[in-house]
C-alpha positions in Angstrom: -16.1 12.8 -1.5 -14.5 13.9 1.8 -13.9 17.3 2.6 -10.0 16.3 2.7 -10.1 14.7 -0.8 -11.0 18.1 -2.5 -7.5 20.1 -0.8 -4.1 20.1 -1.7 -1.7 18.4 -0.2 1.4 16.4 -0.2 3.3 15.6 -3.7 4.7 12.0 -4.4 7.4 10.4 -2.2 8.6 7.5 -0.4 7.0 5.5 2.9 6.2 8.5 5.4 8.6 8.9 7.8 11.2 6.9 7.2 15.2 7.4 6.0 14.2 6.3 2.7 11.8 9.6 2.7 14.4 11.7 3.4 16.5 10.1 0.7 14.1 9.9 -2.2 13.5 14.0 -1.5 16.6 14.7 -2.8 15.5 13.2 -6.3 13.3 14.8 -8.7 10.3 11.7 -8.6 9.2 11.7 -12.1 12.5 10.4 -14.0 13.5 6.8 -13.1 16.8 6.7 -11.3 19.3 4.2 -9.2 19.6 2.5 -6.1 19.8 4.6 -2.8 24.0 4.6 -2.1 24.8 1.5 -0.2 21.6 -0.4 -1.7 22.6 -3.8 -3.7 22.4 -3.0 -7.5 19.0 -4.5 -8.7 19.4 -7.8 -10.8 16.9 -10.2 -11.9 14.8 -12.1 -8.7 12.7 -14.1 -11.4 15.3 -16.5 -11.9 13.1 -19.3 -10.8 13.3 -22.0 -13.5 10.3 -23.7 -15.5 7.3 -21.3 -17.0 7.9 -17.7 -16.6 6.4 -16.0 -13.1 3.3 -14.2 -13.5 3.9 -10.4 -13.0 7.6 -11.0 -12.5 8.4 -8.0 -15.1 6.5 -5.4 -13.3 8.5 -6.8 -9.7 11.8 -6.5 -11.7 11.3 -3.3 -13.3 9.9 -2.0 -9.8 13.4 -3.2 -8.1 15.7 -1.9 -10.5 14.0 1.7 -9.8 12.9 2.1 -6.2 15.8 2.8 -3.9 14.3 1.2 -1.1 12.8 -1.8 -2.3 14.1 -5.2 -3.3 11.5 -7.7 -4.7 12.2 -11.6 -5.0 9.8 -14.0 -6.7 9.6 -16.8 -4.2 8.5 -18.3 -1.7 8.3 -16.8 1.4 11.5 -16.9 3.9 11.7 -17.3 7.2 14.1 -16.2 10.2 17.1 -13.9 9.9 14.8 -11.2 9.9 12.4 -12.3 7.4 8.5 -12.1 8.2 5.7 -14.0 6.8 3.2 -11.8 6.3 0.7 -15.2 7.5 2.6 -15.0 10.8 1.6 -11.0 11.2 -1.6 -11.8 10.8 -1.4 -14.8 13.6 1.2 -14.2 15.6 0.7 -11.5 18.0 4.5 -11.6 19.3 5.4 -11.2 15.6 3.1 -8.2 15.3 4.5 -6.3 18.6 8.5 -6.9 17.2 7.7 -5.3 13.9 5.5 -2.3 16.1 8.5 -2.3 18.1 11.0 -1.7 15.1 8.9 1.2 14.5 9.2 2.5 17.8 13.1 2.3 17.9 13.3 4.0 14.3 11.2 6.6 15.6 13.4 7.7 19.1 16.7 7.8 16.6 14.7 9.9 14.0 12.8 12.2 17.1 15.0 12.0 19.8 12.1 11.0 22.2 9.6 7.9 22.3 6.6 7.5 19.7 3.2 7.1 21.7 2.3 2.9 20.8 -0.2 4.0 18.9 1.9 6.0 16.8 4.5 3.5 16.5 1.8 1.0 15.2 0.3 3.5 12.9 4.3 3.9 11.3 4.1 0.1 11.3 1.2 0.2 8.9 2.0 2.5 7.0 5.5 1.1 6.0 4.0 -2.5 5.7 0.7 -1.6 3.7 3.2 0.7 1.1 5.5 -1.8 -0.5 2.8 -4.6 0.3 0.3 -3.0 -2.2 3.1 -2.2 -4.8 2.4 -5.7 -5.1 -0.7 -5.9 -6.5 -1.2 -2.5 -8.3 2.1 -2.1 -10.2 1.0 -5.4 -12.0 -2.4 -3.8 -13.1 -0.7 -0.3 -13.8 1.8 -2.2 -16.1 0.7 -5.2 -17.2 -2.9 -5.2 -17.0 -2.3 -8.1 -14.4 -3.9 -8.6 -10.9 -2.2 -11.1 -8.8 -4.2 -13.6 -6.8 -2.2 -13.5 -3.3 -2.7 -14.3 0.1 -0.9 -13.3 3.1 1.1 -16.8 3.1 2.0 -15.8 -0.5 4.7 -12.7 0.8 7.5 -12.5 3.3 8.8 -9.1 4.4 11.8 -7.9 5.6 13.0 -4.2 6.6 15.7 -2.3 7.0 16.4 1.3 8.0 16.1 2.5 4.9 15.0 -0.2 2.8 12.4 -3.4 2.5 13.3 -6.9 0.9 9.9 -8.7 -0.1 9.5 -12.1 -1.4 6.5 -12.8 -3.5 5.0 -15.9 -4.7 2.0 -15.4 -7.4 0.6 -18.1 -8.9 -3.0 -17.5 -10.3 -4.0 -14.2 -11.8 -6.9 -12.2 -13.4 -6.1 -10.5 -16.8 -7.9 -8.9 -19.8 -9.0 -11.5 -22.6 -6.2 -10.1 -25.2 -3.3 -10.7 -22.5 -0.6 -13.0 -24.2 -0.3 -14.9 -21.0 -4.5 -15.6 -21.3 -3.6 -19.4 -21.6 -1.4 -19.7 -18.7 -1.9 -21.7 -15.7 -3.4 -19.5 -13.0 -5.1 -17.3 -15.6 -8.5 -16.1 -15.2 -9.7 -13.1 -17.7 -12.7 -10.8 -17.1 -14.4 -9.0 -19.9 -12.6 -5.4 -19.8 -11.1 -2.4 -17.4 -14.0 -2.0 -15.0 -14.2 -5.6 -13.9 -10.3 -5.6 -13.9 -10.3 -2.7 -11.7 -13.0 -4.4 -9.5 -10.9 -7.2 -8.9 -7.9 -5.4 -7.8 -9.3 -3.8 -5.2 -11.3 -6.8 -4.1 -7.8 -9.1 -3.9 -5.7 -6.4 -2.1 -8.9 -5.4 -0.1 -9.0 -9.2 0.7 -5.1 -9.4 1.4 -5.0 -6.6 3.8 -8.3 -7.5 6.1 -6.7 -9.5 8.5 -3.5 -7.1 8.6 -5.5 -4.5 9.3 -7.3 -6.8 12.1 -3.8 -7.6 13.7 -3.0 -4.0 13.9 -6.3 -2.8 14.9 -5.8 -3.1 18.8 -2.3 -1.6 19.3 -3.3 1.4 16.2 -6.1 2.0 18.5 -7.9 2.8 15.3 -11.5 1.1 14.5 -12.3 0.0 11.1 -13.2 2.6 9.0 -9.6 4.5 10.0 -7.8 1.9 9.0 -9.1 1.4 5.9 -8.3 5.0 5.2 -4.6 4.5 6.6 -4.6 2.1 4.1 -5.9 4.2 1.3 -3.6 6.4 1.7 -0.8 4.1 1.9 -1.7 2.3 -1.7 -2.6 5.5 -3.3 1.0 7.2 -2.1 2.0 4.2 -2.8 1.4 3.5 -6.8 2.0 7.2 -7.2 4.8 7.5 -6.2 6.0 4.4 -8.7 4.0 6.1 -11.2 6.9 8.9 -10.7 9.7 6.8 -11.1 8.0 5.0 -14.0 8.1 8.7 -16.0 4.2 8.3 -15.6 2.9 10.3 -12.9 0.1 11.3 -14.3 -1.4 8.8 -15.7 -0.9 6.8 -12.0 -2.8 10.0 -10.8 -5.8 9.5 -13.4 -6.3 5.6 -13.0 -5.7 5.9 -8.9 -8.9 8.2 -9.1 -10.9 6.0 -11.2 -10.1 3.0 -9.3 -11.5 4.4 -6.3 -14.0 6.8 -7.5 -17.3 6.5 -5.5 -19.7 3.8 -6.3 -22.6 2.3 -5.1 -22.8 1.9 -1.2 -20.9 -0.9 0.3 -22.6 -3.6 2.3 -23.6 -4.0 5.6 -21.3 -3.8 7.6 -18.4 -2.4 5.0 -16.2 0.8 6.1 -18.1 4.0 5.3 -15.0 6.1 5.8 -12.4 8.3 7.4 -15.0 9.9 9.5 -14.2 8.1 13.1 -12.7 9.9 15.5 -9.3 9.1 17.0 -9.4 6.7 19.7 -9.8 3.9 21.1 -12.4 1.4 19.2 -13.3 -2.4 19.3 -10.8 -4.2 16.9 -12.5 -6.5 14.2 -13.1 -9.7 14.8 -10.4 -12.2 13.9 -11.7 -15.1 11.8 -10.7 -18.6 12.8 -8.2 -19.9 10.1 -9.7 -22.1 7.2 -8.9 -23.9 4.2 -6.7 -22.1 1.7 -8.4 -20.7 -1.3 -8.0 -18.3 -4.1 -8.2 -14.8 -3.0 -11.4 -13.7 -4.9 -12.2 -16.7 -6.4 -15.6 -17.5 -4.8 -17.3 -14.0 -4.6 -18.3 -11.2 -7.1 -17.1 -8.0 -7.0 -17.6 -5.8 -4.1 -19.1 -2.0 -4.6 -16.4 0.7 -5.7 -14.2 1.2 -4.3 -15.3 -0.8 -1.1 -13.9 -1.5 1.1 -11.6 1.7 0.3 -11.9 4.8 1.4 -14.2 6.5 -1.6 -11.7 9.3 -3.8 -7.9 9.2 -4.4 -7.7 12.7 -3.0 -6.5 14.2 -6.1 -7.4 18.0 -7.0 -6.3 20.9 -8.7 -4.3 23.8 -6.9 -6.8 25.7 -4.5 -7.5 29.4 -5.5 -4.9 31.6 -5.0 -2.5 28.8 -4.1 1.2 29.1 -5.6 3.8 26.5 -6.5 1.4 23.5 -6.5 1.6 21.3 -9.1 -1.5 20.4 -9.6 -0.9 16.7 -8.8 -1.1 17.2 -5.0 -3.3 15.0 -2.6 -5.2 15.4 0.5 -5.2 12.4 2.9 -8.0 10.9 4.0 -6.1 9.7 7.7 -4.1 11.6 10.1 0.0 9.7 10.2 0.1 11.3 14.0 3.4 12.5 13.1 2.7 15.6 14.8 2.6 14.5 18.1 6.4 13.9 17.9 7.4 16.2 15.4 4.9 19.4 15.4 6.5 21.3 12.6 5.6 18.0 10.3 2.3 18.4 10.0 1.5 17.1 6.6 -0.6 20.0 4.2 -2.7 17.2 3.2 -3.3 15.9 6.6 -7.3 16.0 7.0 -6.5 17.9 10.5 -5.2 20.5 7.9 -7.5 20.7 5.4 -11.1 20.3 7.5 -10.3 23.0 9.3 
């Protein structure tokens, strides 16, 4: 456990630093409620006709809550906007438009330009968010991991909003799941090795993002993977708010990354690397499509995530927490545009 996983910090809320932030503040997070004004009433994206979509309830139910998201199951889009999350992970020129959406959002909002490593770390942030909502609202609701890939999902953002397509097909369940028999299923024996696979399938889905964004981040390995802890844990909590069930999202975020056994060679070991410059991970040469997760066992918890969900109870003497704040484990950089936005749970903060 890092020393910024045992302070208080931020409560629940909406992607960091974006419009839809400063809209959801406004509402109290833990009772469901409508569409941001101006957002598109939910209705029903599972439309698709022939055997029902695995996951498809959780992606409705999600969409007819979150103001700024709007989830369709199918396959991905392209043009008018519309990203492939396959073509982030390939296309560089792809990768520096969406850093540069970040950096125009961020001179409206400031008022002056966002460093480019800033910008990208916004970037990632908003894209690893809503990506993950993907794959853990699924398990929070349903018990239900979905197998995806990156050329599985298309993104595309707004302001204030993000439209997601999302195509799953195969997915690991419990053994007394109704859906047990349907094509794609795979069970495993009970929680644990549920648990196990949803952090090796997102784990698996974000590598390569976090590869792409590496370089312009400026952030070596083991940062990112806490920028992306961070992201899923706000992430699912915040849903967890919406859904009326903050706290247990708060309890089963902790046990799904509660420290294990040590990763591998060669795994993240944590938040611990200084800012800076660092080598970016080696891209892969593409291969033949698979099954996410289908060929390996697996890997130690909650590898390759940063250990602890940053959960604690009020620090002594602290007033008006709720004793469902969070330390980070990463630093957004917000502060070097914004100083009086230093986050309380910002590990700059708390490991001082």
């Amino acid at each position: 456990m890092t020393a910024s996983s045992t302070r208080p910090g931020p409560a629940p809320r909406a992607p960091r630093t974006t419009q839809a932030h400063d809209h959801a503040q406004a509402h109290d997070h833990t009772q469901p409620h409508g569409h941001a004004p101006g957002h598109p009433q939910a209705h029903d994206h599972t439309d698709a006709p022939g055997a029902p979509t695995p996951c498809a309830p959780s992606y409705h139910r999600l969409t007819a809550l979150a103001p700024m998201l709007d989830l369709h199951c199918a396959p991905p889009r392209h043009g008018d906007g519309w990203l492939p999350v396959d073509a982030l992970t390939s296309d560089p020129e792809a990768l520096r438009e969406l850093v540069a959406h970040d950096a125009r959002q961020g001179l409206t909002r400031y008022g002056r330009p966002l460093r480019p490593d800033v910008a990208a770390g916004f970037g990632l942030h908003r894209f690893v968010w809503p990506v993950s909502l993907l794959f853990t609202v699924p398990w929070f609701l349903e018990r239900r991991v979905p197998l995806l890939g990156p050329g599985d999902v298309s993104v595309h953002r707004a302001p204030a909003s993000m439209e997601l397509t999302v195509r799953p097909e195969a997915f690991v369940c419990l053994p007394d799941d109704p859906a047990v028999r349907a094509a794609g299923a795979r069970t495993v024996p009970d929680e644990d090795a549920l648990a196990a696979e949803l952090r090796r399938a997102l784990g698996e889905f974000l590598t390569p993002v976090l590869a792409a964004f590496g370089p312009q981040a400026r952030r070596g390995p083991r940062v990112l993977w806490a920028m992306a802890t961070d992201a899923v844990v706000e992430g699912l909590w915040y849903a967890g708010g919406l859904l009326g069930e903050q706290e247990r999202a708060r309890a089963e975020l902790s046990a799904l990354l509660a420290p294990g056994e040590p990763a591998g060679a060669g795994a993240p070991a944590g938040p611990g690397e200084p800012d800076g410059p660092a080598a970016p991970p080696a891209r892969s040469s593409p291969g033949p499509a698979r099954t996410p997760g289908a060929d390996r066992g697996p890997a130690p918890a909650p590898a390759p995530f940063t250990p602890g969900a940053g959960f604690a109870p009020p620090a002594p003497g602290c007033t008006g927490a709720s004793g469902t704040d969070r330390a980070r484990a990463s630093c957004c950089l917000v502060y070097t545009v914004e100083s009086a936005e230093m986050c309380n749970g910002c590990p700059r903060v708390t490991r001082r």
